[in-house]
N, C-alpha and C positions, 0 to 999 in steps of 0.2 A: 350725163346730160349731153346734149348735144345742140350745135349751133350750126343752122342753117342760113348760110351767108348768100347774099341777093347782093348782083353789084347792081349799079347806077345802070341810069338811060344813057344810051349812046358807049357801055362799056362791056365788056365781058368777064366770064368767071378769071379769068387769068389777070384782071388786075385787084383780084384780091391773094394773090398764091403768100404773099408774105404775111399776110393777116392770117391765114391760115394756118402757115407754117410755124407761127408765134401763139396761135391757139393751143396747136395741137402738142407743143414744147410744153407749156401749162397745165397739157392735161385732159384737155378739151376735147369732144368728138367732132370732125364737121363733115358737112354736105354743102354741094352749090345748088343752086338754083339758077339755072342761065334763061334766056328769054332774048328772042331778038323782037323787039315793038316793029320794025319795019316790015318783019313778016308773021308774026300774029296779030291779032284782035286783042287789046286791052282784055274783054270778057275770056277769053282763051287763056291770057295768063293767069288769071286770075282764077279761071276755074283749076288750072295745073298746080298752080299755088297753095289752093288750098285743098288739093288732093294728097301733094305733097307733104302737107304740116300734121291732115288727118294720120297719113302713114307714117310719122316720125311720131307723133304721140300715139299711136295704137302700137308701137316698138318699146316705150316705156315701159317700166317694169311698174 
């Protein structure tokens, strides 16, 4: 399985690196998902998003 981590507004992939690094000790697969809202369009993320999660389950076994 795998867990695709989205930080907050106003933050980036790098302040999840410990959550990550505590996933992937347990066993876990991950990916980021980074997004700057000051220089995309909400719809823009959102369409990446969900391009994103289509390609992570079309990876499923």
């Amino acid at each position: 399985m795998k867990v695709l981590l989205i930080h907050g507004l106003s933050r980036t992939p790098f302040s999840l690196l410990t959550l990550e690094r505590r996933l992937q000790q347990a066993g876990w697969a991950t990916e980021h998902f980074g997004y700057a809202a000051v220089l995309e369009s909400y719809d823009r993320i959102v369409e990446r998003l969900r391009t994103r999660l289509q390609a992570i389950s079309d990876q499923s076994p």
